[in-house]
C-alpha positions as CSV (number, residue, x, y, z in Angstrom):
1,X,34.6,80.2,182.5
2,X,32.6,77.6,184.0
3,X,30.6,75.5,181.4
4,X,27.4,75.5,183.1
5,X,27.1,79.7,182.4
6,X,26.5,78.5,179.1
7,X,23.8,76.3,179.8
8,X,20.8,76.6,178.3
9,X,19.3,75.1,181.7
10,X,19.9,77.6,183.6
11,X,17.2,79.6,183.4
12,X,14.6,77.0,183.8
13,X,13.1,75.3,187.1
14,X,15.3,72.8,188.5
15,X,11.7,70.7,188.7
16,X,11.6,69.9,185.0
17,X,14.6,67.5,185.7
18,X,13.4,65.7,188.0
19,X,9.6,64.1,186.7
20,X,7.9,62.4,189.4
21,X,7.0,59.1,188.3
22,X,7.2,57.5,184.8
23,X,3.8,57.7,182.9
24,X,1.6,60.6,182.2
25,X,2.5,63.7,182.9
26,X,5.9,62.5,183.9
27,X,6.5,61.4,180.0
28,X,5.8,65.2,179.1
29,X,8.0,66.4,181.6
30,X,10.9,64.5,180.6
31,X,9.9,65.1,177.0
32,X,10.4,68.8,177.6
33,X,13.7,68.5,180.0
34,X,15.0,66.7,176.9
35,X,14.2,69.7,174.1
36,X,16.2,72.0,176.6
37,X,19.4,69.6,176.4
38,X,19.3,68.7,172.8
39,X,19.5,72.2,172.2
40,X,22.1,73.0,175.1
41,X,25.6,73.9,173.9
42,X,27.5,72.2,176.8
43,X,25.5,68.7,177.2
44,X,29.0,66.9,176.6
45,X,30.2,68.6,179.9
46,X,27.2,68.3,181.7
């Protein structure tokens, strides 16, 4: 089976991965896109 049906990414927006910018909001965003991947059971394959 392919790794990434195990991902815990997969059932959130694609757009949380890719912040716009590096301050503000954008520090939240890739704040949150990291919770999702420490918890991710695959992150070594990713």
């Amino acid at each position: 089976m392919d790794w990434r049906h195990n991902a815990i990414c997969r059932d959130e927006d694609p757009e949380l991965f890719f912040p716009v910018g590096n301050s503000g909001p954008a520090i939240a965003q890739i704040a949150d896109a990291k919770l999702v991947c420490n918890r991710c059971p695959v992150t070594a394959d990713c």
